[in-house]
VEXPA-935372 format. One record per residue: y, x, z of N, C-alpha, C, O in turn. Coordinates in steps of 0.1 Angstrom, whole numbers, plus 2048, in hexadecimal, padded with zeros to 3 digits. Layout:
<atoms>
YXZYXZYXZYXZ...
</atoms>
This chain:
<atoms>
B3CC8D6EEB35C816F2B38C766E7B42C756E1B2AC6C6E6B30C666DEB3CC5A6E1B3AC546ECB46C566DBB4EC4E6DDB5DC536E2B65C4B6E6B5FC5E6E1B65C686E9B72C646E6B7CC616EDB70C626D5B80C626D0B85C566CDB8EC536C5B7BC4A6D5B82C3B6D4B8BC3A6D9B8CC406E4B94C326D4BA0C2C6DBBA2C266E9B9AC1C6EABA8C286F1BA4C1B6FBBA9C0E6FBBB4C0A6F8B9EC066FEBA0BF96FCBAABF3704BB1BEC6FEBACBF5713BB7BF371EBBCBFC724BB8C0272EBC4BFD71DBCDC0D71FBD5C0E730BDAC17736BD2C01732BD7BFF745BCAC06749BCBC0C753BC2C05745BB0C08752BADC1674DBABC15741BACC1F751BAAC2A74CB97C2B74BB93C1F74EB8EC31748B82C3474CB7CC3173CB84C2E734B6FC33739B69C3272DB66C2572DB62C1E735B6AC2371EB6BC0F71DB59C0F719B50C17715B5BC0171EB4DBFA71CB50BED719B57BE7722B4CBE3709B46BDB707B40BD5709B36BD5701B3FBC9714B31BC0712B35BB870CB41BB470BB2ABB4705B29BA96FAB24BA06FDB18BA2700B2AB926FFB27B85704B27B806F5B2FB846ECB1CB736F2B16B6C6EBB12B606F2B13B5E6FEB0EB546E7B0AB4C6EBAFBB4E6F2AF8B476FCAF3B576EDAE2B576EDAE3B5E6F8AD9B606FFAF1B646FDAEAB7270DAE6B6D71AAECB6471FAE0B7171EADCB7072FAE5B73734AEBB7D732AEAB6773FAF5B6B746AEFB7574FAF1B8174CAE7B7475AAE1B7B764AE3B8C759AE6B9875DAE2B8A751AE0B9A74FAEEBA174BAF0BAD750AF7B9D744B06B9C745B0DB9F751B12BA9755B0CB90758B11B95767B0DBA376DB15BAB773B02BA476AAFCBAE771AFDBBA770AFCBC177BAFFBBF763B06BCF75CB14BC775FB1BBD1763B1ABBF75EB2ABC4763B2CBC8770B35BD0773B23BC077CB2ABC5789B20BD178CB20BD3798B19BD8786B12BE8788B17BEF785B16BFA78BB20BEC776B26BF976FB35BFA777B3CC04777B39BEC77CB47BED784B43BEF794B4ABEC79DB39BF3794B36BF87A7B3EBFF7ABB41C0A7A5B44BFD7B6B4DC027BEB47C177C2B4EC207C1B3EC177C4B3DC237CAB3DC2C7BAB35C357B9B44C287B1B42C337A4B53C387A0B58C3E797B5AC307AEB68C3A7ACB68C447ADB5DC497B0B71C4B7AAB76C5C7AAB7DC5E7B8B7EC567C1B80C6A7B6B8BC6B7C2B96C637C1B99C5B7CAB9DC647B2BAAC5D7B5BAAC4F7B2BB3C487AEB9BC4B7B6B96C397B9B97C337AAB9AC277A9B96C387A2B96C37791B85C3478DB7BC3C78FB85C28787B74C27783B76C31777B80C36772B67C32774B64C3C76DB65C3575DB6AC3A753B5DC2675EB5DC1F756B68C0E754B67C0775FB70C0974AB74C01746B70BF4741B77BF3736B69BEC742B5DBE673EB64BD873AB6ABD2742B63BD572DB68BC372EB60BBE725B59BC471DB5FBB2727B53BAA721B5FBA3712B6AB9F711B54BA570BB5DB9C6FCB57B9A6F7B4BB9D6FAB59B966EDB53B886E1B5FB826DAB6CB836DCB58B7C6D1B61B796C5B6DB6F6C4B73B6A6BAB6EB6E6D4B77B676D9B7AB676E8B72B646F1B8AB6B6E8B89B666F8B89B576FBB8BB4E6F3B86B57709B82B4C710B72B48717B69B50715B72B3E71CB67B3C720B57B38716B57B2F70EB51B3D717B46B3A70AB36B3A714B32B4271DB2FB2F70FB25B2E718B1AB36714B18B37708B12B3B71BB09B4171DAF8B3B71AAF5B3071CAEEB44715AE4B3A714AE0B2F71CADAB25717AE2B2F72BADCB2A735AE7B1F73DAE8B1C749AEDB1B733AF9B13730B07B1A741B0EB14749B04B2473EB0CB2774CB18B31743B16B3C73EB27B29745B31B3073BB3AB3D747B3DB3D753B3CB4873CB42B4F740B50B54738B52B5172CB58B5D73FB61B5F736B66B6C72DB69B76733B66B6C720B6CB7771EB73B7971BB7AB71714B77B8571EB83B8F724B8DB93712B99B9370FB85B9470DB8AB9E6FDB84B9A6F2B78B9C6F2B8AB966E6B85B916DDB82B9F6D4B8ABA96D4B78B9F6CEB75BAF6C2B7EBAC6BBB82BB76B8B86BA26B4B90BA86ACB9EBAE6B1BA8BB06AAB9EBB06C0BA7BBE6C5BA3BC76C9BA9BCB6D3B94BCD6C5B8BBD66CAB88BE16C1B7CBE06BEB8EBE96BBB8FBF36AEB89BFC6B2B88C046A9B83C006C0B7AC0C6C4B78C096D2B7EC006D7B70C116D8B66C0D6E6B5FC1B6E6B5EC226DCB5BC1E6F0B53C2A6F7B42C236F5B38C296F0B42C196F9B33C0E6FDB34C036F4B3EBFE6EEB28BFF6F4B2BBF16F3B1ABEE6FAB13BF86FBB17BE46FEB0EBE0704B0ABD1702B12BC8704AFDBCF6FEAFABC26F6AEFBBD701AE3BC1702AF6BB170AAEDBAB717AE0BA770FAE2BA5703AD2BA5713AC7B9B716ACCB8E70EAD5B87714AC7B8A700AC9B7C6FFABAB736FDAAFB776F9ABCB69700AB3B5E6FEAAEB5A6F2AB5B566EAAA0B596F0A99B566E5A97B4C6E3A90B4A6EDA96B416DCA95B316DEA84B336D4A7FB3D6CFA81B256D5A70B276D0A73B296C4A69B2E6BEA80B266BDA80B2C6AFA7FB386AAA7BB3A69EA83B426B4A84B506B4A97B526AEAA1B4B6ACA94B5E6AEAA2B606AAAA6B6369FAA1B6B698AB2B5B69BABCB5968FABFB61685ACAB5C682ABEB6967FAC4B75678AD0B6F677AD0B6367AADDB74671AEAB7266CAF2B68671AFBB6166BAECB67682AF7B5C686B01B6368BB08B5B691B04B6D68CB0DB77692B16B83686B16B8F686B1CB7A67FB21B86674B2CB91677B2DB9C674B33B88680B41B90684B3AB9B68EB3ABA768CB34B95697B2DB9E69FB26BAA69BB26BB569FB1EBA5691B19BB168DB20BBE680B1DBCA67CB28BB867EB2FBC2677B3CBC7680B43BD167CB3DBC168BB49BC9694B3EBD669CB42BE06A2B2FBCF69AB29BDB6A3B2BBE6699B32BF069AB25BE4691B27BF2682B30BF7681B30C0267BB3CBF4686B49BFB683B4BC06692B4EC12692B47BFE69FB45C036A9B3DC0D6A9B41C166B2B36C0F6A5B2DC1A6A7B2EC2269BB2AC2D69EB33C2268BB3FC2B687B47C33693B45C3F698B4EC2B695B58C3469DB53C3C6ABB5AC426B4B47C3B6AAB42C456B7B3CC3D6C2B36C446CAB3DC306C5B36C286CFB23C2C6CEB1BC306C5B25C286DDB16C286E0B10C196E3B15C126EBB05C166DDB01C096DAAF6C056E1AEBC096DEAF7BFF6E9AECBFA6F5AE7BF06F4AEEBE66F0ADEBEE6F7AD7BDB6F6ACBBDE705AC3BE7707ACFBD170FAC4BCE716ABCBC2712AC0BB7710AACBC7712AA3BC070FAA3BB8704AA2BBF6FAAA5BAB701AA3BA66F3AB2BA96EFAB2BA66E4ABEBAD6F1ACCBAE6EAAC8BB76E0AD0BB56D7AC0BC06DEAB9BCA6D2ABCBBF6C4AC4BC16BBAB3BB26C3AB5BAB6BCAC0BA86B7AC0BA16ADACDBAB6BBADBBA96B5ADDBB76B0AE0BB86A4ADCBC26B8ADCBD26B2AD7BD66ACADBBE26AAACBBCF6A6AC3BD2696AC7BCE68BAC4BD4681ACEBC368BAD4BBD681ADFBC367BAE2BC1670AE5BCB682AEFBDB67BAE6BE3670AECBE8666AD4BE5671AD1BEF66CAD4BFB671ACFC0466AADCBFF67EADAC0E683AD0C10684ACCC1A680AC7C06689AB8C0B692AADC0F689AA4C1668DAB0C0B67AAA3C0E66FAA1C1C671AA8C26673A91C19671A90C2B673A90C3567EA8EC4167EA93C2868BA93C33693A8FC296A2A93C1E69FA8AC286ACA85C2A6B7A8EC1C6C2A9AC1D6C4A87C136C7A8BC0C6CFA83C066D6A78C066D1A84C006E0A7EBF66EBA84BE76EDA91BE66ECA7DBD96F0A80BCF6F1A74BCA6FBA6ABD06FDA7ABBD703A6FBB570AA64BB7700A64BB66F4A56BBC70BA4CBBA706A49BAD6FFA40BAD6F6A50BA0704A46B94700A48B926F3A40B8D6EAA5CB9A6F1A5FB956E2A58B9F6D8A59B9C6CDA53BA96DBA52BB46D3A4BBB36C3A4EBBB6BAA41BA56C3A39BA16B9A41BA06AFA40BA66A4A4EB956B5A5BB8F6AAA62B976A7A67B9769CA65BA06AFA71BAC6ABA6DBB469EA74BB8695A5CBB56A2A58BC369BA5ABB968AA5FBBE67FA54BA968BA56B9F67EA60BA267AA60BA966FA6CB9F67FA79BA067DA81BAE676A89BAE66CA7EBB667CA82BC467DA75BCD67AA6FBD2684A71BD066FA66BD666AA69BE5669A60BEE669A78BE7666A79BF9666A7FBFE673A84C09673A7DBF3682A80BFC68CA72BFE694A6ABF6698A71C0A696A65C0D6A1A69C096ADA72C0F6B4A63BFF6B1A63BF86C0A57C026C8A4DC086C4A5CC006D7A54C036E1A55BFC6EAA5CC006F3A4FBF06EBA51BE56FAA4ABEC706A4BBE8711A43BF7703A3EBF9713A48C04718A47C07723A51C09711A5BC10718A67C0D71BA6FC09712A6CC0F72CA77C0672FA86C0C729A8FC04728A87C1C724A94C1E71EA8EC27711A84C2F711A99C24704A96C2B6F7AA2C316F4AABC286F3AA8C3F6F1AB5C426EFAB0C4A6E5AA8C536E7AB7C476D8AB4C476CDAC2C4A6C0ACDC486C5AC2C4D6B6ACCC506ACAD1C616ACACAC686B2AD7C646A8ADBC736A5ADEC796B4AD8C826BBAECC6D6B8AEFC766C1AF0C6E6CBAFBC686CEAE0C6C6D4AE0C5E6D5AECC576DAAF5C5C6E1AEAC4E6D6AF6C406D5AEFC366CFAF4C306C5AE5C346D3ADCC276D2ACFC286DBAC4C2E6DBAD6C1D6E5ACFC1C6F1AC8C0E6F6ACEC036FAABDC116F5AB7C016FAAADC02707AA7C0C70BAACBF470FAA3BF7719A9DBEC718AA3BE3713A92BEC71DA86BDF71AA82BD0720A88BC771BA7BBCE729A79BC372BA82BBF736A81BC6741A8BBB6737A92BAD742A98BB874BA9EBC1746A97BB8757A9EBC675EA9DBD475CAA3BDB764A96BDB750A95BE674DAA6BE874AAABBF2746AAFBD874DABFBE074BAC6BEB755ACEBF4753ABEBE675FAC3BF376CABEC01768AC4C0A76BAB5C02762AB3C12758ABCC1574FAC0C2074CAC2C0874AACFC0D740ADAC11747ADFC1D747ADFC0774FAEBC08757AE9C1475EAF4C1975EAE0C1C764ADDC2276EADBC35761ADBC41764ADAC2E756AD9C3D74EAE5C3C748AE7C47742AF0C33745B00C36741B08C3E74CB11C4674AB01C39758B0DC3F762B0AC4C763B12C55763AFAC4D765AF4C5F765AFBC6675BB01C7075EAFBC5F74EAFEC6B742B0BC6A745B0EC76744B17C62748B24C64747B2EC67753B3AC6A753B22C63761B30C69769B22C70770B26C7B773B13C6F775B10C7977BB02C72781B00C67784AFBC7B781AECC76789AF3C72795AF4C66797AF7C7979EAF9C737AAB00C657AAAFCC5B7B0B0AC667A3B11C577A1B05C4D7A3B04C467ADAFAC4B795AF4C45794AE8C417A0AE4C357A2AE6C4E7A5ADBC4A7B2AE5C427BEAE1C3B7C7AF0C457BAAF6C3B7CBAFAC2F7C5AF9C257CDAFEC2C7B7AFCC1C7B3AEEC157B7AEBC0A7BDAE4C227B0ADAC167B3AD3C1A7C1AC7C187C2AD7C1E7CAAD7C1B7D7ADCC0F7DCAD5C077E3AEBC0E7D7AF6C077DBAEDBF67D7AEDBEC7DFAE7BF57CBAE6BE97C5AD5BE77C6ACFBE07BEAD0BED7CEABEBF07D1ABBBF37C5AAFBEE7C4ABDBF87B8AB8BFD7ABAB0C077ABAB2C117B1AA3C027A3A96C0F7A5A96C0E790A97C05788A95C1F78EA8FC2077FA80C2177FA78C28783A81C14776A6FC0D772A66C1D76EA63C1F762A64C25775A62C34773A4FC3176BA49C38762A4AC2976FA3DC25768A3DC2175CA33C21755A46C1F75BA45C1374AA44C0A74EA41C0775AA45C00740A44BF1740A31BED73FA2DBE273EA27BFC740A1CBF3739A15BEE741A0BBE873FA1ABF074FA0FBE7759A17BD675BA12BCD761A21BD6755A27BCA758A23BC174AA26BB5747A1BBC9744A17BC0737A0BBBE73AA02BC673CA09BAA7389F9BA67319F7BA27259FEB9B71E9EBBA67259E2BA771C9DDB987199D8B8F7209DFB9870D9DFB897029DCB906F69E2B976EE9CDB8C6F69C6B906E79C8B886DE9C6B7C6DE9CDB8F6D29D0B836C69C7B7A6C29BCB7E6BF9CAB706C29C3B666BD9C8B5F6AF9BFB586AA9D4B616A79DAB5A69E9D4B626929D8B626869C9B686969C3B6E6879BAB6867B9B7B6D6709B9B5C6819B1B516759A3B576739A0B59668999B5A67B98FB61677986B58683984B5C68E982B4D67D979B4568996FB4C69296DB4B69F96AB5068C95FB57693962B60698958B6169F969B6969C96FB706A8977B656AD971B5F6B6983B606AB98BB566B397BB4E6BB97DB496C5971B4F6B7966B456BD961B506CB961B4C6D795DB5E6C5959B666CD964B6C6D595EB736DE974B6E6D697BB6D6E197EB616EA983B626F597BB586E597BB496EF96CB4B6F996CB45704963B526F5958B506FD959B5F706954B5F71195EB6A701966B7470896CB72716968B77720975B6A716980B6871D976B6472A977B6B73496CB5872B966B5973695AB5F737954B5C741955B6673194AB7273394CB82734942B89736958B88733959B8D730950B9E73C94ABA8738952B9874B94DBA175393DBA2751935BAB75293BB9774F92BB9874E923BA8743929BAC739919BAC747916BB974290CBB9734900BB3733916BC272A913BC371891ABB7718911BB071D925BB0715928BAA71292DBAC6FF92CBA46F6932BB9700932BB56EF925BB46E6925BAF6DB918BBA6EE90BBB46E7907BA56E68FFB9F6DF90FBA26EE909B926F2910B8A6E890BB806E391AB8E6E692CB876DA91FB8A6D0916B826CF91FB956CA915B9B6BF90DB8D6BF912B836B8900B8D6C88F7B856C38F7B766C38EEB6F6BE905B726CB907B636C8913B616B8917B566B5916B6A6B391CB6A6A5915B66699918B6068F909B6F69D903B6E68E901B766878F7B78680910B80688912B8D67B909B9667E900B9468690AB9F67A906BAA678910BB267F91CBB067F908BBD687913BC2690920BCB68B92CBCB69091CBD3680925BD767C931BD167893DBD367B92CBC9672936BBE66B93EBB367694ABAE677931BB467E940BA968C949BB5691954BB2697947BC269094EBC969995ABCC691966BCC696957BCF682960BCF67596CBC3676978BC4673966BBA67996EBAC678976BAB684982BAA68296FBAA691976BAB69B981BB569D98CBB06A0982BC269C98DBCC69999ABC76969A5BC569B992BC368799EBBF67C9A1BB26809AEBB167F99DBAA6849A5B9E68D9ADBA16999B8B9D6979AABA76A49B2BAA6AB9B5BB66B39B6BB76C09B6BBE6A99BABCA6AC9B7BD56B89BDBDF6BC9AEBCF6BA9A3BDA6C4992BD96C298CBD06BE990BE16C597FBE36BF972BDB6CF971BDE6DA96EBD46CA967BCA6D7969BD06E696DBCB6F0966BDE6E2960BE06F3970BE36F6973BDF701979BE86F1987BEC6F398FBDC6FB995BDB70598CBCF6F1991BC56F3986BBF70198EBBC70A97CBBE703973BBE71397EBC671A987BBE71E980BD671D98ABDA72498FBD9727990BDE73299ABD27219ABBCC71D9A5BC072B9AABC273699DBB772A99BBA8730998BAE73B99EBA9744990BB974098BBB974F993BBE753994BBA75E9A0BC874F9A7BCC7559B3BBF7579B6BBD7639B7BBA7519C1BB27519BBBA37619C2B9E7699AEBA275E9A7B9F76D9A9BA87799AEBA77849A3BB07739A8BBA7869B9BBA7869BDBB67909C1BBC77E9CEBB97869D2BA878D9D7BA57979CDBA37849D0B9578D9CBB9479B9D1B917A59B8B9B79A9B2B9D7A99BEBA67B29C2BA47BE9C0BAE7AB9C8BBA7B49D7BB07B99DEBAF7C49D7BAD7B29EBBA47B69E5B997BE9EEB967C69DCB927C09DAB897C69CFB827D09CCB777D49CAB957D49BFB8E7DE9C2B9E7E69CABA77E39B8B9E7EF9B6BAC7F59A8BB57F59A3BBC7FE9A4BB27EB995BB67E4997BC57E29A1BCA7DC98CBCD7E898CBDE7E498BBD97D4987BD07CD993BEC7D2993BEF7C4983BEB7BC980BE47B2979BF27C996DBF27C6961BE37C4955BE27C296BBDB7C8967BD07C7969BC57BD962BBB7BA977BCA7B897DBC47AD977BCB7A4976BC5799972BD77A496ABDB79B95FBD779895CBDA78D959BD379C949BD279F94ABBF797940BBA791957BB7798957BAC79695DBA978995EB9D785963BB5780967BB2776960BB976A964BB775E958BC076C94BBC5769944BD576993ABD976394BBD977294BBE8774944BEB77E947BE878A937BF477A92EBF878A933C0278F935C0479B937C0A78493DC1878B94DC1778E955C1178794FC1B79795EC1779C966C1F79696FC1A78F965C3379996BC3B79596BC34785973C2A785966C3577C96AC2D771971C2476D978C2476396FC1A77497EC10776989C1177C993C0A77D986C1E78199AC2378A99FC2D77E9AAC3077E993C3377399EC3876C99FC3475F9A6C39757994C2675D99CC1E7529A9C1A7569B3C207519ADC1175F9B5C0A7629C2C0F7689CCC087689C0C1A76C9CBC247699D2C2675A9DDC217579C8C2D7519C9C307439CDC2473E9D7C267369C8C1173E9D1C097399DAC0573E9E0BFF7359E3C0374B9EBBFC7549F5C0D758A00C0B75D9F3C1A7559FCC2175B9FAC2576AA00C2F76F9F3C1D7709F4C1E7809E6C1C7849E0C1377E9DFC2578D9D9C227979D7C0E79B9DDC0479D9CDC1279B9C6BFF7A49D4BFF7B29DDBF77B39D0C0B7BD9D8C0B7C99E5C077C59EABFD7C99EBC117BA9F7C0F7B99FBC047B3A06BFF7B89F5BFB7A79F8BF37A39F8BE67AC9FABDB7A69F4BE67B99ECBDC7C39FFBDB7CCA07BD37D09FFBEA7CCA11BED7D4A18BEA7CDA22BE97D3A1BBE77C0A26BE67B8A27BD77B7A32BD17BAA1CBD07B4A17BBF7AFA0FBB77B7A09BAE7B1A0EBB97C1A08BB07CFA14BA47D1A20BA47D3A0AB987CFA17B917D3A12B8D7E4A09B887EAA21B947E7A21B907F9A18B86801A15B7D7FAA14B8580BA0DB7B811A15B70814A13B65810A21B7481BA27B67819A28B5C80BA28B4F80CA28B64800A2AB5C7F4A19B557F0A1AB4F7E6A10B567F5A08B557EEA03B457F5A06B438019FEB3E7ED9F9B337EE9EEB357F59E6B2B7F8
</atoms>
């Protein structure tokens, strides 16, 4: 296994050490959150021994605040941390500037050394962004919050990102594990305990803590935002007139004849501006309408079809399957917001 032959860090706590890595940029909510799951009571042994050792550290002990100005403490500074089984890099916060390269040196070269010696390297949701900056990841396979995925992929050009998938386990032997947008951390937490102490372990945690694995993917929880920052007026002209025509019927002939171009050529341009071919990008908008209808009213499938531009229904139950992952029904059970909540 990887990490087998690290040292233990608290030679009082017996069980496989774990790393969290507290930062200034982390989400507390998600920190807290992987420490009291991975320390759940129902993952003792018989002789009442956790399985895992878990301490949160950073490049100093003491209290250090958190993005959300809410301070916490840690337990162990990395410079008495010479090996680890885990390490685990919480959810951090992206400010409008985006994120820093090289504000983290110590950090990132204590991860490099860590994962030398056999650690397995985890990041929930945006924490990927501090675990690329090692360069393990070049070359090989990960997931982040969809919203950041644009910046990461900027940032990080030799890691292949997957924002619509909620877990990526990746490297030789894997020991580079990431999970994707905001709670896809209960897929991590919930696949360390499977691989290390037991599926069943895992199913009675997340019994224990109501945890469900996002078994759909992330892509029904993503909307659709057609690029606009492509500098190409005349499409930027004909997706602004998109946006409220879009149900109405031939609508990409209609874009056609209020452009001017030549059709070839608008369809040429349009592509290459935003990266879907007209009638693909029409699609993308009516579907991204029926889920709003579907979360927020009680309209048949067949009605929401009929209103976002689709006569035939069977055809809009298996587009929108094919883009969202789910069924209309099921996507209506997953994302309905309650009656009580509703205005």
């Amino acid at each position: 296994m990887p990490g087998s032959s690290a040292l233990p860090a608290s030679p009082a706590r017996p069980g496989r050490h774990i790393a969290l890595l507290a930062l200034p940029d982390a989400v507390v909510s998600t920190l807290a959150g992987i420490y009291d799951v991975m320390n759940a009571p129902v993952l003792l042994n018989a002789q009442n021994l956790p399985p895992f050792n878990i301490e949160i550290v950073g490049e100093s002990v003491g209290p250090i605040e958190l993005a959300s100005g809410v301070p916490i403490q840690v337990q162990r500074s990395i410079d008495t941390l010479d090996a680890t089984d885990i390490v685990i890099v919480p959810s951090v916060l992206l400010r409008e500037s985006g994120w820093e390269k090289d504000r983290y040196p110590r950090l990132v070269d204590w991860l490099q050394r860590m994962h030398a010696g056999g650690a397995v390297l985890c990041s929930a949701c945006s924490g990927i962004f501090l675990l690329a900056e090692t360069g393990l990841f070049d070359g090989k396979d990960a997931t982040v919050h969809f919203g950041y995925a644009q910046e990461f992929a900027a940032i990080y050009p030799a890691v292949t990102v997957h924002p619509e998938r909620v877990l990526v386990i990746s490297g030789q032997h894997e020991e580079l594990v990431t999970s994707g947008a905001s709670m896809t951390w209960h897929d991590m937490a919930l696949y360390l305990i499977a691989r290390y102490v037991g599926a069943t372990d895992a199913h009675e945690v997340a019994r224990m803590f109501a945890l469900q694995w996002h078994q759909d993917g992330l892509t029904p929880y993503i909307t659709f935002k057609g690029k606009s920052d492509h500098g190409d007026a005349e499409i930027q002209s004909a997706q602004h007139w998109l946006s409220t025509h879009f149900s109405m019927a031939n609508p990409v002939e209609e874009m056609i004849k209020r452009s001017k171009l030549a059709e070839r050529t608008f369809k040429r341009r349009f592509t290459t501006a935003t990266g879907l071919a007209p009638i693909a990008y029409v699609q993308r908008l009516r579907i991204e309408d029926a889920k709003r209808r579907l979360e927020r009213t009680d309209a048949s499938a067949d009605e929401i079809s009929w209103r976002v531009g689709y006569e035939d229904p069977a055809f809009f139950r298996r587009l929108f399957k094919r883009t969202t992952g789910l069924a209309p029904g099921a996507y209506r059970k997953r994302f309905q917001i309650p009656e009580f909540a509703r205005s």
